[in-house]
C-alpha positions, 0 to 999 in steps of 0.5 A: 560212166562217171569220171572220178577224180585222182590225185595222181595226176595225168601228166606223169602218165608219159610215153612210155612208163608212169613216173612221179615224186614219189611221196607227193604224186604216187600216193598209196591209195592211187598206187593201189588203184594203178595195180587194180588197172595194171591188173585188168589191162594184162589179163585182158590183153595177155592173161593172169600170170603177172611178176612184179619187181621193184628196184632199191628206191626208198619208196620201193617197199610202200609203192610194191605193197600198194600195187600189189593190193590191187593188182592182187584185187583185179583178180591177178596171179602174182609172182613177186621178185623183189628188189632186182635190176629191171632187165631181172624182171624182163626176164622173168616174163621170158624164163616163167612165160608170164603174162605181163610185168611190172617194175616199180622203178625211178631209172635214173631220175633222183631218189625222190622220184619212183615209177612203174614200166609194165610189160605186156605179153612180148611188149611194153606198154607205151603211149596210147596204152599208158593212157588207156590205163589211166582212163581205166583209173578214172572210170574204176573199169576194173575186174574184180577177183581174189588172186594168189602170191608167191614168191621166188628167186629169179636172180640165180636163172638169170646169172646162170643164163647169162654167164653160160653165153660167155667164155673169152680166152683172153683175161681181162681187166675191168672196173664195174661202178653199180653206183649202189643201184640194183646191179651190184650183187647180181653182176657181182655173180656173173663177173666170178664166172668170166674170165676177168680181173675185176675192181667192184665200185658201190656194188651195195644196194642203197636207196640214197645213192650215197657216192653220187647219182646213177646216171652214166650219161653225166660226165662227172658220175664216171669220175671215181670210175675214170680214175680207177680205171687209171690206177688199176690199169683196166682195159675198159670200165663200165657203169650202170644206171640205177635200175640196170637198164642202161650202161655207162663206159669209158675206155682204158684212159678214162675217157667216156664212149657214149652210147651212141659210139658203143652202138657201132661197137656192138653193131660192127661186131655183129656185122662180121656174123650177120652181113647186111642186118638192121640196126636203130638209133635214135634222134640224138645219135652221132651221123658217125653212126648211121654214116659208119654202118652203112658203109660196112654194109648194114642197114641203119635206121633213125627213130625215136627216143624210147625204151617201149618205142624202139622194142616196137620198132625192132620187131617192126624192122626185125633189128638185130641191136638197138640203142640209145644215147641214154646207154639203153641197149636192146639185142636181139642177135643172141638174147631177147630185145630187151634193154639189159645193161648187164648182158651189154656189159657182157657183150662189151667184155668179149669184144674187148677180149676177143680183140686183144685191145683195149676199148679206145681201139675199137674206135680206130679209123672212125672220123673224129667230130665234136660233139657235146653230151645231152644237154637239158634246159628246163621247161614245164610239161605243159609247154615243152612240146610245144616250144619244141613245135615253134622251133620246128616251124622257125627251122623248117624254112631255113633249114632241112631238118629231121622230125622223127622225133623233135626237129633234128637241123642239119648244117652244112657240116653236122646238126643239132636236135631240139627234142623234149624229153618223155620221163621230165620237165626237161627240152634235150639237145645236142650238137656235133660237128667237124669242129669246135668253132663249127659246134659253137656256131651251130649252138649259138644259132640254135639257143638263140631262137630257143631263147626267143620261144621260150622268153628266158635266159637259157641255161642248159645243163650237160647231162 
């Protein structure tokens, strides 16, 4: 069949959702023609009942219509949600047993950018999919038909099925920054029925993310939050990226926990109740982690970055808890695999009550490394792969290295990763060593080949 040509162009076809600016790379037509092959490729593989949600993004209301134009054209059955947090809509497909999924989202990316992530029967599309979907555009394979609209509140099921898990005896206080993305009035639901004194921060939805970007990873987005943890005496504070599907914390001083480090929290808490469970991190995760798990008898594993490729794989190794850097956490001990920065919250709370102390606490005993934040250097889609190959082949025969996922280098006495990334034109590192001089010198070694590959002067932003 004749391939016809799109404006939208492949490239924001990624591994594991479909993201662009919104007004110059996902057009109304093209989005229209998207929702024809989303459409087709759920019924196909799952079936017609399909829900469609959308976060607070300026663009969210022009990119849903169109989308739903085709989706509805492909013969599709729609339940519309909305404006709710992506995890809402994750649980739609659980709580009305739908077919598939989609949310139109930007996640953390700034407010020009939009996108969609799709669910699949029990899965998100990823990879291979993703570009099955886009030759389905090319070659308008597309079923035909005239499906039906309705629309319903999924948001008060949903506060109600996560509030009833929790119920701590000891009352706590906490500071919540929404930073104005689509968690604010859904958890501001949840925190009336749990046993907390709560500080609310930009909990107003707003497209625009006036008081600064939803994006916990970056340090200085958990400024305001840090500082009123401080003044308000919290034992813990909590931030959420713009769609709710990541979480951000800093303990009782306002300094950060990263992802990673909150994995082990969740993880050594589940251990206590589940002795040897399966556990996954990704490349960029502290060794503290998988060293730490192992030790208390749990079975650690190394994987990719990825929302859609860490679900697969804790089916495949039937993983009680995921995680990420990025504050992607995905429980299946006691809720439903999927990424929800909400229910994280939840479970943050309860071990921090539970305990009788403060968030740093849970740390106690851990060994202490340097490490840096993620830091991204800025490299085009066409080349990044491929300068994160040539600086695989450089190390492979100099060092050992880990390559589940980019060239993870192992030193003498920590690591660096050389990874690039699946959502921007972006390569992502990280260092962690024993000490400061250590990191330094680890860093130097590796940006200097980097600069090399990529024949320019290196900046690379902590992110």
């Amino acid at each position: 069949m004749l391939l016809l040509n799109l404006v939208m162009k492949q490239s924001i076809f990624r591994e594991y959702d479909i993201r662009g600016i919104a007004d110059k790379e996902l057009l109304s037509p093209d989005v229209e023609l998207l929702g024809q092959a989303l459409g087709t490729y759920i019924q196909r593989k799952a079936g017609k009942n399909i829900n469609l949600g959308r976060d607070c993004r300026l663009s969210g209301d022009r990119l849903s219509a169109a989308l739903l134009k085709g989706l509805l054209a492909s013969g599709a059955n729609v339940t519309e949600l909305g404006v709710v947090p992506t995890p809402i809509t994750y649980f739609s497909a659980v709580h009305l047993k739908s077919d598939g999924a989609v949310m139109i989202t930007g996640s953390h990316n700034p407010s020009e950018y939009n996108g969609f992530k799709t669910v699949c029967g029990t899965g998100t599309l990823h990879g291979k999919s993703i570009q099955e979907v886009y030759q389905m555009m090319q070659r308008r394979d597309f079923l035909t038909g005239q499906g039906t609209l309705k629309s319903i509140d999924i948001v008060t099921p949903y506060v109600d099925d996560i509030s009833k898990q929790f119920n701590w005896a000891r009352r706590i206080k906490v500071v919540v920054d929404a930073g104005n993305g689509t968690a604010g009035p859904a958890f501001s639901r949840i925190l009336k029925k749990l046993n907390c004194d709560v500080q609310e921060l930009f909990f107003e939805m707003d497209g625009r993310f006036p008081n600064h970007h939803p994006d916990p990873t970056v340090p200085e987005n958990l400024a305001q939050l840090s500082d009123a943890v401080r003044a308000f005496g919290a034992d813990l504070g909590i931030a959420f990226d713009g769609d709710s599907d990541r979480i951000g914390a800093v303990d009782e001083t306002g300094a950060p926990i990263y992802g990673d480090l909150l994995l082990f929290i969740y993880a050594r808490e589940i251990l206590t109740r589940k002795p040897g469970a399966t556990f996954i991190g990704e490349v960029k995760c502290s060794q503290v982690l998988y060293d730490e798990l192992a030790k208390l008898g749990g079975n650690p594993i190394m994987y990719k970055t990825g929302h859609s490729l860490i679900k697969a794989k804790m089916k495949e190794e039937h993983a009680e808890l995921a995680g990420e850097m990025s504050g992607h956490m995905f429980f299946s001990d006691r809720y439903y695999g999927y990424d929800d920065a909400l229910y994280a919250a939840c479970r943050l709370m309860e071990i921090v009550a539970n305990s009788g102390k403060p968030l740093s606490a849970q740390l106690d005993g851990l060994p202490k490394m340097v490490s840096t934040p993620e830091l991204r250097v800025d490299c085009s889609d066409d080349t990044k792969f491929d300068v994160v190959n040539r600086m695989a082949t450089y190390f492979r025969s100099r060092r050992k290295i880990v390559e589940v996922d980019g060239a993870r280098i192992i030193f003498p006495k920590g690591w660096g990763l050389i990874r690039a990334s699946n959502t921007q034109p972006v390569l992502v590192m990280r260092f962690e060593a024993e000490t400061q001089e250590l990191l330094n010198e680890y860093r130097e070694e590796v940006e200097d080949v980097l600069k090399v590959e990529i024949g320019t002067e290196l900046v690379a932003g902590g992110h």
